[in-house]
N, C-alpha and C positions, 0 to 999 in steps of 0.2 A: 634263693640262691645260697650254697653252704659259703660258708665266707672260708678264704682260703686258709692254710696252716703253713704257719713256718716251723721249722725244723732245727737242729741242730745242738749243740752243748749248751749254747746261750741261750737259747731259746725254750727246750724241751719241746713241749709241743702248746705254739702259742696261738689261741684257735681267733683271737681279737685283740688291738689294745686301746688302748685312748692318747693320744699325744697332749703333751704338756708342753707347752712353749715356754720356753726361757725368761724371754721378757714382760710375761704374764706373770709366772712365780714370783721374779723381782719386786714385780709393780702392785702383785696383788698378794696371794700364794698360792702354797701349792694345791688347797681344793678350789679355789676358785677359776685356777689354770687346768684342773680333769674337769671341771664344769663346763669350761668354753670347749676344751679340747672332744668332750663328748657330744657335745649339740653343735659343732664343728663338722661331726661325722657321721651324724644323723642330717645335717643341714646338705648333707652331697645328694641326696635324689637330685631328682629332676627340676624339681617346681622351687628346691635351696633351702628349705624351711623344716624343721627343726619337726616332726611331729610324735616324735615320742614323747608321753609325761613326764611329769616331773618325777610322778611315782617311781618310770621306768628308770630312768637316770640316777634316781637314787640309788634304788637295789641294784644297780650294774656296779656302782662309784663305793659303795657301801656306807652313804652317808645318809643324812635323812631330807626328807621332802623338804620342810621349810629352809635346812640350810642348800639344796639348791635353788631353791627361788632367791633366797637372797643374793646367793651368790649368781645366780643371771640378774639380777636386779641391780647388782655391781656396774658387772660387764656393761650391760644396758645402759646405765648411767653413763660410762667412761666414753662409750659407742662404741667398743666389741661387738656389740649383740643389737638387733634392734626386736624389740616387740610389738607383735602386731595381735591387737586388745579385739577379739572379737565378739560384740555382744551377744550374753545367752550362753555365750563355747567359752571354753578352756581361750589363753592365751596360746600365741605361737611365735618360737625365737626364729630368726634366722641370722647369719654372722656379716654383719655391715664388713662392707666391700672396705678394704682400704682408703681408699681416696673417697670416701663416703662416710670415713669416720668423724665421727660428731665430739668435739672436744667444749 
């Protein structure tokens, strides 16, 4: 599915973004906050879970592989994120529910 485009003076032509939450920048910064904010929206399929790499997330964020593991390794810790370690496979993040956050 093409993803849609927004339009306009502000905008130009904006074909994706990644949100950044406020209270993540705060708490954490600001890539750790386009870290959640992108396995956030990869985390919307169907099944909630995050299945893009790390690789992918890098080249999208323009940062590199290890500093996003870490920075999900953050999240993870805080209980933004939770990780689910599957033997053999790659890891796979999905974004802990609110009232499921792990403090």
């Amino acid at each position: 599915m093409a993803q849609p485009k927004l339009s306009g003076a502000a905008f130009g032509e904006l074909v994706e973004f990644t949100p950044c939450y406020a209270h993540l920048i705060k708490e954490f910064d600001l890539e750790t906050a386009a870290v959640y904010g992108r396995i956030k929206r990869y985390s919307s399929m169907d099944d909630g879970k995050c299945w893009a790499s790390l690789d992918t997330i890098a080249v999208e964020l323009g940062l590199g592989r290890d500093t996003i593991r870490r920075r999900a390794q953050r999240l993870a810790k805080a209980g933004y994120l939770v990780r689910e370690d599957r033997p053999g496979l790659t890891s796979v993040y999905h974004v802990a529910l609110p009232k499921r956050r792990v403090r």
